[in-house]
C-alpha positions in Angstrom: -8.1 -1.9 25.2 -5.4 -0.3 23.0 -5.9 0.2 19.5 -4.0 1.2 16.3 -5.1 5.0 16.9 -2.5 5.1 20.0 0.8 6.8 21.1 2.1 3.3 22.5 0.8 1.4 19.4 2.8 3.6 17.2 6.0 3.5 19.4 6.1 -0.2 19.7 5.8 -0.6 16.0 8.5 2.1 14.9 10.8 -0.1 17.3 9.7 -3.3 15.7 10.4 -2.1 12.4 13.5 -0.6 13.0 15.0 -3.7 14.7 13.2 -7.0 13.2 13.3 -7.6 9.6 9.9 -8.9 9.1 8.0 -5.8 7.9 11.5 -4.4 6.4 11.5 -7.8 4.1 7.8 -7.8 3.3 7.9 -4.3 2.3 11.2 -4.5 0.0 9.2 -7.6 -1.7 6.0 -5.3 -2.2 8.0 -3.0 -4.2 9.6 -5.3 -6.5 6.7 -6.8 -7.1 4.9 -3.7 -8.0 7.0 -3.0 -10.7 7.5 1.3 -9.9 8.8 2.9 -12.2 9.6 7.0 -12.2 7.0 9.2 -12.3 4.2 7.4 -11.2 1.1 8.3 -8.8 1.1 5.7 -5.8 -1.4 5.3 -3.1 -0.5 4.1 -0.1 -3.9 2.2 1.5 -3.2 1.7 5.5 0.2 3.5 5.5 0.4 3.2 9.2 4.2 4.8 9.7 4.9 5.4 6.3 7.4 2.5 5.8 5.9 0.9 2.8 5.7 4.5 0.8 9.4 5.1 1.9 10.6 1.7 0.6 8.8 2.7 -2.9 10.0 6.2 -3.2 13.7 5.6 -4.7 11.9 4.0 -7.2 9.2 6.6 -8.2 12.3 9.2 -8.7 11.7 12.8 -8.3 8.2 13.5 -10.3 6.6 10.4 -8.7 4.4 10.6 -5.9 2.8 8.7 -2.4 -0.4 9.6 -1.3 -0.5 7.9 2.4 -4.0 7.2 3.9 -4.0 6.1 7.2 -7.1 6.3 9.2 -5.1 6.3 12.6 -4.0 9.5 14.1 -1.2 8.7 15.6 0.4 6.3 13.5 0.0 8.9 11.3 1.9 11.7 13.3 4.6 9.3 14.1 4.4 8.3 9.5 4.9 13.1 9.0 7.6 13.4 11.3 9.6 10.6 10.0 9.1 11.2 6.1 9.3 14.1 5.3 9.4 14.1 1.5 7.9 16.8 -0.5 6.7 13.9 -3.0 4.4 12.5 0.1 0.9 13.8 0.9 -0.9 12.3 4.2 -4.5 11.6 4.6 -6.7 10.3 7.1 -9.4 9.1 4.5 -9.4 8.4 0.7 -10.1 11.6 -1.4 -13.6 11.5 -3.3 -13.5 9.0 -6.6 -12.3 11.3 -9.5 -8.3 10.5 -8.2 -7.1 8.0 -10.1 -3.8 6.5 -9.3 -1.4 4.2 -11.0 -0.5 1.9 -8.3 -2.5 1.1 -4.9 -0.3 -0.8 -2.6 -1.6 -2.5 0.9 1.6 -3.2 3.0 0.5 -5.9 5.6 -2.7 -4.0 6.0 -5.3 -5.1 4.1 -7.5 -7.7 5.9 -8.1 -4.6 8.8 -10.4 -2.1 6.2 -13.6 -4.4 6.6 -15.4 -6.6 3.6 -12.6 -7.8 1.4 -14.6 -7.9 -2.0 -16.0 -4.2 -1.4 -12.5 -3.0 -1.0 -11.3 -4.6 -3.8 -13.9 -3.1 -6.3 -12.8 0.0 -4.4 -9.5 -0.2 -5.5 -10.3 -0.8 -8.8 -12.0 2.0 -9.7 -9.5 4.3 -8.1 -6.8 3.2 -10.5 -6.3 3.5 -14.2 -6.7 1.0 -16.8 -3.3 -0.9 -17.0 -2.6 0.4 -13.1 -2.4 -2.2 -10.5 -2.9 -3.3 -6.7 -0.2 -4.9 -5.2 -1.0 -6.2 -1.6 1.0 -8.6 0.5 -0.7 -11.5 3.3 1.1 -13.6 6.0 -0.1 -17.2 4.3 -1.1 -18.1 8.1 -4.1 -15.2 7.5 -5.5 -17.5 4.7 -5.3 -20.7 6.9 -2.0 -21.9 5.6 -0.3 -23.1 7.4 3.9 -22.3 8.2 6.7 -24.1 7.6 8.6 -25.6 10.8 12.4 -24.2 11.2 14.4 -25.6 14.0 14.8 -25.4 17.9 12.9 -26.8 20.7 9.5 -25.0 19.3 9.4 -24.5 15.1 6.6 -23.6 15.1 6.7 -21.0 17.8 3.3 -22.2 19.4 5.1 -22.2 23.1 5.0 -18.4 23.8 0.9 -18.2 23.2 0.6 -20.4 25.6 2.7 -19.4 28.7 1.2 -15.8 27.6 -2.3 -17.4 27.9 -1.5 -18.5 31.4 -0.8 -15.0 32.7 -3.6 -13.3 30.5 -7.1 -12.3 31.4 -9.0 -14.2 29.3 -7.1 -17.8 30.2 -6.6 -18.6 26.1 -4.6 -18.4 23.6 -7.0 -18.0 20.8 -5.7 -15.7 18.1 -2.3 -15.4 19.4 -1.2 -18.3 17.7 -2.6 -17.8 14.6 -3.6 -14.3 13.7 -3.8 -11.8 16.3 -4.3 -8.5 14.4 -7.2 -10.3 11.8 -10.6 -9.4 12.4 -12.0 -12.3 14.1 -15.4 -11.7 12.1 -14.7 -10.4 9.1 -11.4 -12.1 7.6 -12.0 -15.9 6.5 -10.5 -16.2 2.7 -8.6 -18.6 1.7 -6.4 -17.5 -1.3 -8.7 -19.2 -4.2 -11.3 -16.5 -2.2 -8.8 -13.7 -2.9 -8.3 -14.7 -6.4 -12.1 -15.0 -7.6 -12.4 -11.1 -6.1 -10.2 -9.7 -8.0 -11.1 -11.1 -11.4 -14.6 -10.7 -10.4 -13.4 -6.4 -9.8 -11.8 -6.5 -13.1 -8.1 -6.9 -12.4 -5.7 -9.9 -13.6 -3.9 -11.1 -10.8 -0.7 -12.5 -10.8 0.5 -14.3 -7.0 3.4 -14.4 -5.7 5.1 -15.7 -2.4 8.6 -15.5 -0.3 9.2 -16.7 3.5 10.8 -15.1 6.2 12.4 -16.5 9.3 10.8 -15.6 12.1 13.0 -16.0 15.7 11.1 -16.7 18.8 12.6 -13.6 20.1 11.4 -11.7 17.1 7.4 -12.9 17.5 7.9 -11.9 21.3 8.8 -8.4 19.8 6.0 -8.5 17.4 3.4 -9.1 20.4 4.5 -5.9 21.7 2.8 -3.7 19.7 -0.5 -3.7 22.4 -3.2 -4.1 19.8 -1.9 -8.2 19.0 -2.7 -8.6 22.4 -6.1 -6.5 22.6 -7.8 -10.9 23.6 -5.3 -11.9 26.2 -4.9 -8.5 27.9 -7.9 -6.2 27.3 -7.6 -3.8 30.1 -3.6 -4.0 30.9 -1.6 -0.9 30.3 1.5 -1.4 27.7 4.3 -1.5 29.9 2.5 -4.1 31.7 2.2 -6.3 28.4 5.6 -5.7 27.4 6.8 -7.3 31.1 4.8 -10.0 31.1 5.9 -11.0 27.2 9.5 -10.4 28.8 8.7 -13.0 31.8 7.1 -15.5 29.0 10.0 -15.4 26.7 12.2 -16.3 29.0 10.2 -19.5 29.8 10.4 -20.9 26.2 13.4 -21.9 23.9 14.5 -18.5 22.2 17.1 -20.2 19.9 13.6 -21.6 18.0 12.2 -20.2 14.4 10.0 -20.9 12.2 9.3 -19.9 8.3 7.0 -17.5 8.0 5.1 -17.9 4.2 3.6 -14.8 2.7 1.6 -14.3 -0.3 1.2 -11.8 -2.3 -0.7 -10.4 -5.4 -0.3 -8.1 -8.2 -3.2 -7.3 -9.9 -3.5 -5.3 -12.9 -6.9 -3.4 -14.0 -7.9 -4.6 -17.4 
């Protein structure tokens, strides 16, 4: 079993991000959205890489900062030697409550800390009144579903399958959906998400774009070995990343699909 805390987890994702737009986009629509402005004190919740604190950087100009918590070793390593910024500090774990910040942002993280409400209230009292929390959501994670693009599979719902056929476990469950969500923890629907925050104190204000996502693109996404933790528990990642190959090229690669996101801003009252 690979997880997030490891060398080839890390690797794969730096070479998703740097080639696939999917992240890139979410990540440029995060920052809009959480209006930065310079000078501000940012904390970056599940920084993984750091890609999500460098896309909000130019904006925080030089007296802002990022504080980057990620709880994963070596995402982290790989997040210091690619940003080096002296505006960006690196944590494994949050700092005790007094630090107060004026934005929290969760890039494509946030459904992997644990209980959704706790977090929330969490977040709350770590920023100051008028700050916000700006988080982003594949709508798919809140049982919407996508939109259907074009080829021989819009939906990209093919590749699961022929993956499930050479897998361990002989399904496709979660590959097809939501690979990286929490099977037992993570079940909101985006009415759920919105009674939280008001419940924590914060006004929240939703927002969504779409992204089109290639078949060869969510073949590259299932690369990073931890989306494929249920079909290939105890395969090394070189072996996943051959036998995605093998499936890929069973299934109709000039297929997408639109991808729907959502997103909130939510600012502390």
């Amino acid at each position: 079993m690979i997880g997030w805390d490891h060398p080839a987890t890390a690797q794969r994702y730096e070479r998703y991000y740097r080639r696939h737009a999917r992240y890139r986009t979410a990540n440029e629509v995060l920052v809009r959205e959480a209006a930065l402005v310079p000078g501000l004190h940012v904390l970056d919740m599940g920084a993984g890489t750091g890609r999500t604190a460098a896309a909000a950087l130019p904006a925080l100009g030089p007296d802002g900062s990022v504080v980057c918590v990620e709880p994963a070793a070596a995402m982290r390593a790989v997040g210091r030697r690619r940003l080096e910024d002296p505006r960006v500090e690196w944590r494994s774990e949050l700092a005790p409550a007094d630090e107060r910040y004026d934005r929290v942002l969760c890039g494509a993280s946030l459904w992997l800390f644990g209980p959704l409400g706790d977090w929330i209230h969490r977040f709350a009292g770590l920023l100051h009144p008028g700050g916000a929390l700006c988080f982003d959501i594949p709508a798919l994670y809140l049982g919407e579903p996508d939109e259907p693009g074009g080829g021989g599979d819009p939906l990209l719902l093919d590749l699961p399958v022929r993956l499930a056929e050479m897998g361990e476990r002989g399904d496709s469950a979660g590959v097809a959906t939501a690979p990286d969500v929490p099977a037992t923890s993570w079940n909101h629907t985006a009415s759920d998400v919105e009674a939280m925050l008001r419940s924590a104190g914060f006004e929240p204000h939703s927002w969504t774009f779409r992204i089109r996502l290639t078949q060869t693109s969510y073949a590259r996404w299932l690369t990073i070995p931890v989306l494929t933790n249920r079909l290939f528990p105890e395969t090394a990642a070189g072996e996943r990343d051959l036998r995605i190959e093998r499936a890929l090229a069973t299934v109709d690669r000039r297929s997408f699909k639109w991808e729907r996101w959502r997103g909130w801003t939510a600012w502390k009252r």
